[in-house]
DSSP file (Angstrom, degrees, kcal/mol; ACC not computed):
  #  RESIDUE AA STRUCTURE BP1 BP2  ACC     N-H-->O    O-->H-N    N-H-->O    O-->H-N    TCO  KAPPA ALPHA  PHI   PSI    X-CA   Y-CA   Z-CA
    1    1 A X              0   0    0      0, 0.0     2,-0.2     0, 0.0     0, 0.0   0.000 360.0 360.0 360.0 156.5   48.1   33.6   73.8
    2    2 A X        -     0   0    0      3,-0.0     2,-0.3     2,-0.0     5,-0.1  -0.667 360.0-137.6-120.4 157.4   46.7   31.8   71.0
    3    3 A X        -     0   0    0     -2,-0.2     0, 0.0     1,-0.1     0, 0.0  -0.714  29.8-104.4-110.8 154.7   48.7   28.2   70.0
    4    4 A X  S >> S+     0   0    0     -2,-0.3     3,-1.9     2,-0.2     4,-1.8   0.916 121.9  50.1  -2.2 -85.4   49.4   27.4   66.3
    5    5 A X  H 3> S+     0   0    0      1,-0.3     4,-0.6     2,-0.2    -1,-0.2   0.990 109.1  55.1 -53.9 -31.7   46.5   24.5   66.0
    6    6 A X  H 34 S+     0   0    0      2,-0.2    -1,-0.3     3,-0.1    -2,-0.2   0.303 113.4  45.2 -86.3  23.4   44.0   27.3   67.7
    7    7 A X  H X4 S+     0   0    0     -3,-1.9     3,-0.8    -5,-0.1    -2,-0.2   0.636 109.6  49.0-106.1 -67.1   45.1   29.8   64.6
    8    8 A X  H 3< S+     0   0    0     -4,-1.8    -2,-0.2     1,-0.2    32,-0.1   0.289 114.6  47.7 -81.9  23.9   44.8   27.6   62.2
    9    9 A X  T 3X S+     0   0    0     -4,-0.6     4,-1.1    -5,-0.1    -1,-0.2   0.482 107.8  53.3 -93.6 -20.0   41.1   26.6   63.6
   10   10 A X  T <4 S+     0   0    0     -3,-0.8    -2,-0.2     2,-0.2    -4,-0.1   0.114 108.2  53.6-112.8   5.0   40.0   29.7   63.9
   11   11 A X  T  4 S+     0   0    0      3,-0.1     4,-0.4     2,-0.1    -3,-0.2   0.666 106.2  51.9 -87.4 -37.0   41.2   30.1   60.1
   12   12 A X  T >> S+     0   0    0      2,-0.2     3,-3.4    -5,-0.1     4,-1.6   0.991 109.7  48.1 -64.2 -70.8   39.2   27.1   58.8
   13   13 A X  H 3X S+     0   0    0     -4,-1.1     4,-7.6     1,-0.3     5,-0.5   0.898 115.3  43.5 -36.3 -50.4   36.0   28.3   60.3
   14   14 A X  H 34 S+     0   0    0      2,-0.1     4,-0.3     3,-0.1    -1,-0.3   0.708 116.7  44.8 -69.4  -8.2   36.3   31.8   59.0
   15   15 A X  H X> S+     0   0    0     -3,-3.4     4,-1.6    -4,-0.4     3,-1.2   0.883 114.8  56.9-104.0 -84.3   37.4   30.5   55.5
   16   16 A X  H 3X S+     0   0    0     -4,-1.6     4,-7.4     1,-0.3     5,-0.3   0.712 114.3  36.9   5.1 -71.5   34.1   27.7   56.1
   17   17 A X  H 3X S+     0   0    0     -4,-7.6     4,-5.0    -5,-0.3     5,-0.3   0.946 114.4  49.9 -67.5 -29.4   31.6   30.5   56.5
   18   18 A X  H <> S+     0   0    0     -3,-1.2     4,-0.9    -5,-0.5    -1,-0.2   0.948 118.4  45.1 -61.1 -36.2   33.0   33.1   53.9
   19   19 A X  H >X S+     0   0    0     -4,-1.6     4,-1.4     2,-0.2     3,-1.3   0.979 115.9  51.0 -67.5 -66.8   32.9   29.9   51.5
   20   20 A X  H 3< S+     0   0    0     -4,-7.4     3,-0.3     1,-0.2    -2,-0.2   0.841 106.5  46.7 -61.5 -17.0   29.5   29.2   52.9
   21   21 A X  H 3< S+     0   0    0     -4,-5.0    -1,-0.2    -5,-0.3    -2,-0.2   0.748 105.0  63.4 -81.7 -13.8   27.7   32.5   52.5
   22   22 A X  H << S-     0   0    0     -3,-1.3     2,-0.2    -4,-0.9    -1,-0.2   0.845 122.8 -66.2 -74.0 -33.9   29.1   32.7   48.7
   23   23 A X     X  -     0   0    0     -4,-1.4     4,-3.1    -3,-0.3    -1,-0.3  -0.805  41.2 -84.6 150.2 138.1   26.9   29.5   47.9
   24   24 A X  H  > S+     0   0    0     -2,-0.2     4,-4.0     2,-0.2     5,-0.3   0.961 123.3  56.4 -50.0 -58.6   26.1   25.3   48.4
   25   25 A X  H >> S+     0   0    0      1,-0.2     4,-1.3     2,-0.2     3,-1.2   0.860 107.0  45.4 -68.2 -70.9   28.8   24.7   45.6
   26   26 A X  H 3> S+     0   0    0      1,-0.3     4,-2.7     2,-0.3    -1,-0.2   0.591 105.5  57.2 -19.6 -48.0   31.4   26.5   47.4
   27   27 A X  H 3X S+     0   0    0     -4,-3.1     4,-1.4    -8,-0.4    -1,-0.3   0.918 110.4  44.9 -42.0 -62.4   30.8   24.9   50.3
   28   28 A X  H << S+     0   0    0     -4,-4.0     4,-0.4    -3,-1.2    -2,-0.3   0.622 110.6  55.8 -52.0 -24.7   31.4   21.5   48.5
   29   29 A X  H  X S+     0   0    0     -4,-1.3     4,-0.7    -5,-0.3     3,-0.4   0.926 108.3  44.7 -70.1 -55.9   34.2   23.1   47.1
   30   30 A X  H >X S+     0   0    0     -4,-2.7     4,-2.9     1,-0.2     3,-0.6   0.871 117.7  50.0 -45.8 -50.5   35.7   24.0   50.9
   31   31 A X  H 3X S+     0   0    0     -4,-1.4     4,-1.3     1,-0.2    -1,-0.2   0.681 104.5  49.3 -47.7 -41.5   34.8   20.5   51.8
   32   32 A X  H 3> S+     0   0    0     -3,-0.4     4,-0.6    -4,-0.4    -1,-0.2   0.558 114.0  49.5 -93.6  -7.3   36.4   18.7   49.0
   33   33 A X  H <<>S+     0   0    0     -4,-0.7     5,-0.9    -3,-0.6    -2,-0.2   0.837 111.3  51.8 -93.1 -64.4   39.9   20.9   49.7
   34   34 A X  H ><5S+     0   0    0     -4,-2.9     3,-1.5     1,-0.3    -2,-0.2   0.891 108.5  50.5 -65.5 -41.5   39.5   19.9   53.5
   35   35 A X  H 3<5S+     0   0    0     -4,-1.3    -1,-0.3     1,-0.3    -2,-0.2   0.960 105.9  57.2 -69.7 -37.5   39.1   16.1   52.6
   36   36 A X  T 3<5S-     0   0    0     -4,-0.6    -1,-0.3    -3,-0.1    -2,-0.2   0.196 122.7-104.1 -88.7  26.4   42.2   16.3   50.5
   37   37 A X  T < 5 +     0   0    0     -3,-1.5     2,-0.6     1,-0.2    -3,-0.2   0.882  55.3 173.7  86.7  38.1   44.1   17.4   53.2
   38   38 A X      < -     0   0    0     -5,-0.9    -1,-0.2     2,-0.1     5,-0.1  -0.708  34.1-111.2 -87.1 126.6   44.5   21.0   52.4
   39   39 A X     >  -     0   0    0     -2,-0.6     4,-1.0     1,-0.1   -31,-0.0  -0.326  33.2-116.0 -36.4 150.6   46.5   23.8   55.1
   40   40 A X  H  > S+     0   0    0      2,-0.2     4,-1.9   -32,-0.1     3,-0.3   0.821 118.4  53.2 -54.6 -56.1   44.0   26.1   56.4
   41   41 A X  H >> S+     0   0    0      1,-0.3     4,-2.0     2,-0.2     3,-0.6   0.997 105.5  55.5 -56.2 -63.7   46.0   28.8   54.6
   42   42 A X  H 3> S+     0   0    0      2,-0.2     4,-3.2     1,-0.2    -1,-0.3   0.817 108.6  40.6  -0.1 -77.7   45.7   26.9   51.7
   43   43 A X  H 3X S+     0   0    0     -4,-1.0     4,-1.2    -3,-0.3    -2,-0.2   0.745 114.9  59.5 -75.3 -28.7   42.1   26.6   51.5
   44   44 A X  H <X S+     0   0    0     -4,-1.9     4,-1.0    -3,-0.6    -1,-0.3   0.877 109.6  38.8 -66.9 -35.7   42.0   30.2   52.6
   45   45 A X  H  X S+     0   0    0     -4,-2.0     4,-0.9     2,-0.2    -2,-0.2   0.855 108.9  59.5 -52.4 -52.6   43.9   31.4   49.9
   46   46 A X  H >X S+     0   0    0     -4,-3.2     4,-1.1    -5,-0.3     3,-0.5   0.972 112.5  46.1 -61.9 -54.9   42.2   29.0   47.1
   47   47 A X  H 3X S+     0   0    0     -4,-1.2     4,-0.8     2,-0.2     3,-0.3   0.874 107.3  49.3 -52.9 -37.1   38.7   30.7   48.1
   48   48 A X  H 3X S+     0   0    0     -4,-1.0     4,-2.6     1,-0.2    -1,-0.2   0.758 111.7  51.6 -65.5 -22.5   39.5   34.1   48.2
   49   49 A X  H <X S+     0   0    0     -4,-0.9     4,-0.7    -3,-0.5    -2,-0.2   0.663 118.0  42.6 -88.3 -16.0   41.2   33.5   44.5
   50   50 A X  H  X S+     0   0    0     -4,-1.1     4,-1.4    -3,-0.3    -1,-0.2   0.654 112.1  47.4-115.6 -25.6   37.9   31.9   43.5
   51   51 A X  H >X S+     0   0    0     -4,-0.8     4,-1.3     2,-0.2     3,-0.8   0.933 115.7  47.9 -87.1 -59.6   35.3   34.4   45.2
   52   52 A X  H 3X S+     0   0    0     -4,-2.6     4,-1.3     1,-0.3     3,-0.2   0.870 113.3  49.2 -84.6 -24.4   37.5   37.5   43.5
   53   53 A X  H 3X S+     0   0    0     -4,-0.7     4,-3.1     1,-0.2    -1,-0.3   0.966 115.3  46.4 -71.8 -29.6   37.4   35.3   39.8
   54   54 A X  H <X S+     0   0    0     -4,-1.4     4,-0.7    -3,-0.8    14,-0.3   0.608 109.3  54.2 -88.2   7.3   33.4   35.0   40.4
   55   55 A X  H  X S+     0   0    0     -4,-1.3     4,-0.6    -3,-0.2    10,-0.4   0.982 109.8  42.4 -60.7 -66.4   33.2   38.4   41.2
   56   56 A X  H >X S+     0   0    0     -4,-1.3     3,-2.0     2,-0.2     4,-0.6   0.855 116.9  50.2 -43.3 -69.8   34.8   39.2   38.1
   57   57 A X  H >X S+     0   0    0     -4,-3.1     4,-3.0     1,-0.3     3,-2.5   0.937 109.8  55.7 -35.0 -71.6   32.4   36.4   36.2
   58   58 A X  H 3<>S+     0   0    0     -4,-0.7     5,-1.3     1,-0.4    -1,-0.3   0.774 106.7  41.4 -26.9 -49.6   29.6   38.0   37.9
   59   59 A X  H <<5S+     0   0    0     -3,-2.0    -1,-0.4    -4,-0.6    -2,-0.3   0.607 117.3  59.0 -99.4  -9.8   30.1   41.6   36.6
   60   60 A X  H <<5S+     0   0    0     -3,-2.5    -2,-0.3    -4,-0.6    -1,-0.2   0.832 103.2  44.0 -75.2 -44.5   30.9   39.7   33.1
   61   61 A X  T  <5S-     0   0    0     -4,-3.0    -1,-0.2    -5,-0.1    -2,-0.2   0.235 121.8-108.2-102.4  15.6   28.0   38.0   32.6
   62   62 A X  T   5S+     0   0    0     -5,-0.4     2,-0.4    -3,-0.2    -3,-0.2   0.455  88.6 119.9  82.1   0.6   25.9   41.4   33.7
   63   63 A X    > < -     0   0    0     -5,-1.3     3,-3.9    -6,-0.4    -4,-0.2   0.150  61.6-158.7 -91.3  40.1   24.8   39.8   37.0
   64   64 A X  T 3   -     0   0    0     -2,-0.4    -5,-0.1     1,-0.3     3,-0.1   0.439  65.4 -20.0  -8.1  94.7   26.7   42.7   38.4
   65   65 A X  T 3  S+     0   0    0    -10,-0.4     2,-0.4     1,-0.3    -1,-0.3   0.602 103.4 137.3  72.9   0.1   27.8   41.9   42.0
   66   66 A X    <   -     0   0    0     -3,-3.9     2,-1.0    -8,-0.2    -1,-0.3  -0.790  63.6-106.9 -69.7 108.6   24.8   39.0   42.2
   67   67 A X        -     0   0    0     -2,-0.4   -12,-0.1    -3,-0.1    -1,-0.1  -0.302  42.0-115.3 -27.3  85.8   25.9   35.8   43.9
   68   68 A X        -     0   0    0     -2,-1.0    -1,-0.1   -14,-0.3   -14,-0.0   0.053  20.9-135.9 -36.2 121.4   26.3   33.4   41.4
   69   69 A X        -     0   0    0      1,-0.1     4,-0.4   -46,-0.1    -1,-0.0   0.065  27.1-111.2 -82.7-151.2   24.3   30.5   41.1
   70   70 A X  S >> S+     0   0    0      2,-0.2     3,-1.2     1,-0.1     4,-0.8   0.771 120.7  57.3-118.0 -45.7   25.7   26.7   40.3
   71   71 A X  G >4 S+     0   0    0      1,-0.3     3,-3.0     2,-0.2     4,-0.5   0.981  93.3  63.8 -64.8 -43.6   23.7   27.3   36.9
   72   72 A X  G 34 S+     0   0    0      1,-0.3    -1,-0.3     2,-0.1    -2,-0.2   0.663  95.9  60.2 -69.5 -11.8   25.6   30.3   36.1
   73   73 A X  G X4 S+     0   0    0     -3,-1.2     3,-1.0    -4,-0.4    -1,-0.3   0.683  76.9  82.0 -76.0  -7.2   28.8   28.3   35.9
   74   74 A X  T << S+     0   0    0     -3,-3.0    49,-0.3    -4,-0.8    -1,-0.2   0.618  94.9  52.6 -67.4 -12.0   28.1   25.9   33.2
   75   75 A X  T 3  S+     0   0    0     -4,-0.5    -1,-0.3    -3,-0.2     2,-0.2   0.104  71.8 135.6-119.6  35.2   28.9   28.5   31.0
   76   76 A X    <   -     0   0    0     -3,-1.0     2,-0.3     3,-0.1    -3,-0.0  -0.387  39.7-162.5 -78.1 152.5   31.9   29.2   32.4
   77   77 A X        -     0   0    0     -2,-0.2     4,-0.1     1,-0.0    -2,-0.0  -0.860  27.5-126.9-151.7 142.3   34.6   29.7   29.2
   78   78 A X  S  > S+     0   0    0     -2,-0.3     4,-1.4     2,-0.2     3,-0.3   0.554 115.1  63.2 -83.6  -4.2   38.3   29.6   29.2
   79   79 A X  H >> S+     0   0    0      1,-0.2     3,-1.4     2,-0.2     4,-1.2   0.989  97.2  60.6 -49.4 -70.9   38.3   32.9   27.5
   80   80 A X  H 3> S+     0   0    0      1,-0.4     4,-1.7     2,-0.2    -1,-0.2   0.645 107.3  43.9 -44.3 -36.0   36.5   33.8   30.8
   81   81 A X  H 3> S+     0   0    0     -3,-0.3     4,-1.6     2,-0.2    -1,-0.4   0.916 109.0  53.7 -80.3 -44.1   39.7   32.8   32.6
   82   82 A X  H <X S+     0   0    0     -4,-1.4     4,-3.5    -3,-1.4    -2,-0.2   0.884 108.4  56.9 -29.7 -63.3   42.1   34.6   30.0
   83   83 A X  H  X S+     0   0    0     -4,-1.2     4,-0.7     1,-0.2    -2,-0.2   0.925 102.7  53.5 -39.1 -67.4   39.8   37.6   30.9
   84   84 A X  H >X S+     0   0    0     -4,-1.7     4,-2.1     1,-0.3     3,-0.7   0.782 114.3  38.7 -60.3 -44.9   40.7   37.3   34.6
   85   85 A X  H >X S+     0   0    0     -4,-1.6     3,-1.3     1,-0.3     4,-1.0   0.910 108.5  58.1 -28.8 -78.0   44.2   37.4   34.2
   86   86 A X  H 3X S+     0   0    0     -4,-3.5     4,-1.7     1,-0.2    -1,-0.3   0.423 114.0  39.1 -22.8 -50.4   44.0   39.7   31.8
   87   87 A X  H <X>S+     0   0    0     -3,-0.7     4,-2.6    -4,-0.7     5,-0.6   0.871 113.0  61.4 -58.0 -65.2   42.0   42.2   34.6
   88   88 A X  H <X5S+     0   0    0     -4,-2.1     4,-1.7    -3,-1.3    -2,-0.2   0.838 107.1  41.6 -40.2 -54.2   44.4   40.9   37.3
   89   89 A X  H  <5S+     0   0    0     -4,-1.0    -1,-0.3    -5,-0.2    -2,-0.2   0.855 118.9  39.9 -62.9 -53.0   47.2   42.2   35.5
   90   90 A X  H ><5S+     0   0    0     -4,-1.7     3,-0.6     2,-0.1     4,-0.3   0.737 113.3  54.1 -71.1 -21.7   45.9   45.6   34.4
   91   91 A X  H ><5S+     0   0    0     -4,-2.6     3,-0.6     1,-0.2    -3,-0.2   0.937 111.6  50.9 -73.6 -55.5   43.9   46.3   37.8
   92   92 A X  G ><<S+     0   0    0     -4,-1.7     3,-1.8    -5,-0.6    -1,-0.2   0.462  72.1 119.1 -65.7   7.9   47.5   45.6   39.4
   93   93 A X  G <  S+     0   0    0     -3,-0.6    -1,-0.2     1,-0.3    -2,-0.1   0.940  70.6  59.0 -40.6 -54.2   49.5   48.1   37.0
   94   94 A X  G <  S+     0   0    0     -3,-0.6     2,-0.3    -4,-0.3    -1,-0.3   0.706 122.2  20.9 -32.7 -41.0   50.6   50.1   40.1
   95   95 A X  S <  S-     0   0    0     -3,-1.8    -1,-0.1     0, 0.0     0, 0.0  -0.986  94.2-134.5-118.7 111.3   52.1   47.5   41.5
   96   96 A X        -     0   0    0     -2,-0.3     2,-0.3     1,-0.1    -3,-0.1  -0.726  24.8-121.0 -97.2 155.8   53.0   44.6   39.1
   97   97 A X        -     0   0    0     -8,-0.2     2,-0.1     1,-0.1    -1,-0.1  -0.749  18.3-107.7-109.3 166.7   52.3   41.1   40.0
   98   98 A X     >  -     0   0    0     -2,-0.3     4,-2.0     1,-0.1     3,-0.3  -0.282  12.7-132.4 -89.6 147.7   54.2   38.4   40.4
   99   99 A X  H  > S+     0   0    0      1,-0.3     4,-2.6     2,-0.2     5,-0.3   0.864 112.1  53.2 -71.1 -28.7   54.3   35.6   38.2
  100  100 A X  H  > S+     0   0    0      2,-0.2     4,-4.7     1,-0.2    -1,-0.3   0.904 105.4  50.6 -64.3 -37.4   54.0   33.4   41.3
  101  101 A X  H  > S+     0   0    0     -3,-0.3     4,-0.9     2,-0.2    -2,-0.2   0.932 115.6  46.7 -75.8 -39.7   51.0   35.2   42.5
  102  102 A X  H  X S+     0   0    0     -4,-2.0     4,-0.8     2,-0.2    -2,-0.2   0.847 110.3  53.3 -49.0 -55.9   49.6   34.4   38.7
  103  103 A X  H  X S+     0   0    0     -4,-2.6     4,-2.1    -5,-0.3    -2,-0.2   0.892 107.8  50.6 -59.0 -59.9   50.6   31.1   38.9
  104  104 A X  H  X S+     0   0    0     -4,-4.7     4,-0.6    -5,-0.3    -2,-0.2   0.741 102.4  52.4 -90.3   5.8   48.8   30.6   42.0
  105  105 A X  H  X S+     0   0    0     -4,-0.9     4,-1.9     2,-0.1    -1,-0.2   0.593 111.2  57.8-101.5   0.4   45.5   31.8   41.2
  106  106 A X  H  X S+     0   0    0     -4,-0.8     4,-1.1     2,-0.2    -2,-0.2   0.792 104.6  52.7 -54.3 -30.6   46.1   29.1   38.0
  107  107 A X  H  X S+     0   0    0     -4,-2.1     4,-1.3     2,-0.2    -1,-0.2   0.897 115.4  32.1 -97.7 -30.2   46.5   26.7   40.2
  108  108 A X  H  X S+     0   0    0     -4,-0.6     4,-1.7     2,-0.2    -1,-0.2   0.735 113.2  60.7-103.1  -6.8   43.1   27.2   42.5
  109  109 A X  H  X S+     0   0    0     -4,-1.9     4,-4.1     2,-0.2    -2,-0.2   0.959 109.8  48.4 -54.0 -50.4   41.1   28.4   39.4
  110  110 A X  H  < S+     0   0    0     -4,-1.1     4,-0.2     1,-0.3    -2,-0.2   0.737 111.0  50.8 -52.2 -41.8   42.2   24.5   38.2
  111  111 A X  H  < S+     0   0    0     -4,-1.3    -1,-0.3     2,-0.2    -2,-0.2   0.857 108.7  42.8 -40.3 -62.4   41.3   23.3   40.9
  112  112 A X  H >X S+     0   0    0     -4,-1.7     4,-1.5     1,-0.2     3,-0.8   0.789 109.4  59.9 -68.4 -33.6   37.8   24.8   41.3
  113  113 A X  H 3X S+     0   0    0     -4,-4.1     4,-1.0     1,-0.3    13,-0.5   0.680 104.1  50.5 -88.8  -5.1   37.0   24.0   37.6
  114  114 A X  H 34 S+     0   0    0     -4,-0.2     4,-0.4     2,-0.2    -1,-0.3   0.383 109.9  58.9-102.6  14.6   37.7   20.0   38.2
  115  115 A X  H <> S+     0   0    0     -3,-0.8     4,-2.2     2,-0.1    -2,-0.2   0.546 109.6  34.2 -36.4 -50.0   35.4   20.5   40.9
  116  116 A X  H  X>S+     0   0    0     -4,-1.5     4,-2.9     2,-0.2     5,-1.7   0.862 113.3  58.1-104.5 -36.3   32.9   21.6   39.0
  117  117 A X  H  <5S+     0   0    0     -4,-1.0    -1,-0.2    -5,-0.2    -3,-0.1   0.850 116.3  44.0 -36.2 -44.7   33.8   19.2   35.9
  118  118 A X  H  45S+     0   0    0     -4,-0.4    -2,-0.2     1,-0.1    -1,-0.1   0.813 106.8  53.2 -37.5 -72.1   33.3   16.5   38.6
  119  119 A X  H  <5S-     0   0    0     -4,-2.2    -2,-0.2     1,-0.1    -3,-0.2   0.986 110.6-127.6 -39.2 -76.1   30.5   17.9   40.0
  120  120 A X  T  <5S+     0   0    0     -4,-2.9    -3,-0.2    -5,-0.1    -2,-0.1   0.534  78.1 125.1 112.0  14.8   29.0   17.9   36.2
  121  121 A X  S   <S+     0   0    0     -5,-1.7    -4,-0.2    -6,-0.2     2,-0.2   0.813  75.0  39.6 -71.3 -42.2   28.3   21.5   37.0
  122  122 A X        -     0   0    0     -6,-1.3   -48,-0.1     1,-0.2   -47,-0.1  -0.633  65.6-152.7 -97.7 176.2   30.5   22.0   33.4
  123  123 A X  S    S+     0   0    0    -49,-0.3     2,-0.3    -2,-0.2    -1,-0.2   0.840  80.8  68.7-121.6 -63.6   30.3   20.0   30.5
  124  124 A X  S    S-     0   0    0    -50,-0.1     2,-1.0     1,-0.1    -7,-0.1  -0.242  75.8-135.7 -13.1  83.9   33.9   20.8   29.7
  125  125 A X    >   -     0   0    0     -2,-0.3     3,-0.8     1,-0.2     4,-0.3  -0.303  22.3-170.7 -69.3 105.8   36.9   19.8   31.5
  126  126 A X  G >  S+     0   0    0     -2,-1.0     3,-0.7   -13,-0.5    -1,-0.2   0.700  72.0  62.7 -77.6 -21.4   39.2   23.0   31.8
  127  127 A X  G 3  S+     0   0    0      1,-0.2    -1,-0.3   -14,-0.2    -2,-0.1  -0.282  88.8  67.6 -80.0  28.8   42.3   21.8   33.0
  128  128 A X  G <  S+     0   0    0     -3,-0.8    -1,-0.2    -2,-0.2    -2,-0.2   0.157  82.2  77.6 -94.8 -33.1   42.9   19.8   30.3
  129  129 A X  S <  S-     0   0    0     -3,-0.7    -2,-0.1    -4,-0.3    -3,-0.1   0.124  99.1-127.1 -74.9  23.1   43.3   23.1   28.1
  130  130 A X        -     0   0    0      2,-0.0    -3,-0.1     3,-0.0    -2,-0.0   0.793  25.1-149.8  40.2  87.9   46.8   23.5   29.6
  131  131 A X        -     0   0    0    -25,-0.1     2,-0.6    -5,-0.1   -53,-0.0  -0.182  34.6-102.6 -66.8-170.1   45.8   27.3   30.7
  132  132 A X        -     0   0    0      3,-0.0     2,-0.2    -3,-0.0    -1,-0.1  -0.999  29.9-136.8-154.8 114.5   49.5   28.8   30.5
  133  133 A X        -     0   0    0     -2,-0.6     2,-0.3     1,-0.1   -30,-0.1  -0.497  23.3-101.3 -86.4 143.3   51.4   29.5   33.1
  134  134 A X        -     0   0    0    -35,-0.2    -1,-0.1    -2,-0.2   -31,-0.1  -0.336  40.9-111.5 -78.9 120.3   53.4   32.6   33.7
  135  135 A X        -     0   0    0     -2,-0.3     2,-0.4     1,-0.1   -32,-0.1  -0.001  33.8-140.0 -22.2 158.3   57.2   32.2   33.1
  136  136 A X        -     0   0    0    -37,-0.1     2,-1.6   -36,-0.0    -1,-0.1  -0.997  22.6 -98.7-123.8 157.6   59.2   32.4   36.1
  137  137 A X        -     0   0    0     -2,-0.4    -2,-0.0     1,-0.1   -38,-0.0  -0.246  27.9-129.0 -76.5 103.0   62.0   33.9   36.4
  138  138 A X        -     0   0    0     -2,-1.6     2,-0.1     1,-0.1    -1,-0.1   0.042  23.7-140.8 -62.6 120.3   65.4   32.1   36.2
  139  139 A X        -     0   0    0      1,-0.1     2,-0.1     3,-0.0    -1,-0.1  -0.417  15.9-167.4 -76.9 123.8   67.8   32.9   39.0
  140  140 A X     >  -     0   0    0     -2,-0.1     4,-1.1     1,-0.1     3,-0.2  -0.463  40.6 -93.2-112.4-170.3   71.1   33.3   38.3
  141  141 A X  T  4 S+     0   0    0      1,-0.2     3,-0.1     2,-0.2    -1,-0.1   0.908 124.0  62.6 -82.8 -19.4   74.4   33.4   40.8
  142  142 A X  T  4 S+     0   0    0      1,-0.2    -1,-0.2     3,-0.0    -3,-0.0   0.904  97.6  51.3 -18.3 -53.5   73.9   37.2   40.6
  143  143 A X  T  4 S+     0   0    0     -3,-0.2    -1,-0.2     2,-0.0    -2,-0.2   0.918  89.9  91.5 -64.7 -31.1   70.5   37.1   42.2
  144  144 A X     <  -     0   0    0     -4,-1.1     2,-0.2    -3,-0.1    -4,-0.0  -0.408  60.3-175.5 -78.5 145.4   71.9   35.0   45.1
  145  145 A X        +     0   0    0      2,-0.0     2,-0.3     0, 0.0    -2,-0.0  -0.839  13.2 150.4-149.3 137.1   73.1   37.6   48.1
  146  146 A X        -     0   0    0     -2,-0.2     2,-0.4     2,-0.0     0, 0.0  -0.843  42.4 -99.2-164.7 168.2   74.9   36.5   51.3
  147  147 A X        -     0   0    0     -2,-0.3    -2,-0.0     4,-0.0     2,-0.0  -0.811  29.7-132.9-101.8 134.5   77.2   37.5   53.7
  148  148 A X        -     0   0    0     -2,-0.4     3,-0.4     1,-0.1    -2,-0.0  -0.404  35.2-103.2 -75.8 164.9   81.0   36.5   53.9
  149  149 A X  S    S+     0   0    0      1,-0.2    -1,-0.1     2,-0.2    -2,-0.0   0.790 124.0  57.5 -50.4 -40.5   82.4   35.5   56.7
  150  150 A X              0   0    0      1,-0.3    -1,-0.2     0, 0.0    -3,-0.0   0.971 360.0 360.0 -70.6 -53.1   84.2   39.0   57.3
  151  151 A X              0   0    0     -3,-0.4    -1,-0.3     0, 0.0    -2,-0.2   0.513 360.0 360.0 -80.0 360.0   80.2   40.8   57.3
């Protein structure tokens, strides 16, 4: 049976290589997440949310399904981020998503793009452009459900 620390080692590595086979900058990206103390889910989550926006980027900028190189991000646009939502949202019609789920691929797009501001891979620092976060919804004492003593 497999322990908690051997789970989440055997997350990192697989999050590592999927990060490394996308690309050197991604790598640095994985790297700079792991120095700042990020969960292995974490850092799994923020990469997968960053591989499916340059996917998107990818087929945007015509390099249809071509790994993107480190030049092809300098010309990265917040429209370009607007788009992904935008995609996210309609792709997901079947199912709507959740403002949280919106919210948290804001948060590792924001991430990656003061990475790459850092880096000096963009000229533009995007996280300064307050991207706009999806409302959440306020909870009232309706929403809250519990059981009385008697149930």
């Amino acid at each position: 049976m497999q322990g908690r620390d051997e789970k989440f080692k055997e997350i990192d590595i697989k999050t590592k290589k999927r990060a490394s086979d996308y690309g050197k900058f991604m790598l640095d990206y994985y790297n700079m997440l792991t120095s700042d103390s990020k969960s292995s889910t974490t850092k799994r989550e923020y990469i997968s949310s960053i591989i499916m926006f340059l996917s998107y980027y990818s087929n945007e900028i015509n390099k249809n399904g071509v790994k993107l190189k480190e030049a092809d991000l300098s010309n990265i646009k917040i429209t370009d981020l607007y788009g992904y939502i935008a995609f996210r949202k309609e792709s997901e019609m079947k199912k709507e998503i959740e403002e949280s789920t919106i919210n948290f691929t804001l948060s590792a797009l924001d991430s990656f793009l003061k990475f790459l501001y850092k880096c000096d891979v963009i000229k533009i620092n995007m996280s300064t452009c307050q991207i706009k976060r999806a409302k959440r919804k306020e909870v009232t004492s309706e929403d809250i459900v519990y059981l009385n003593q008697d149930e």
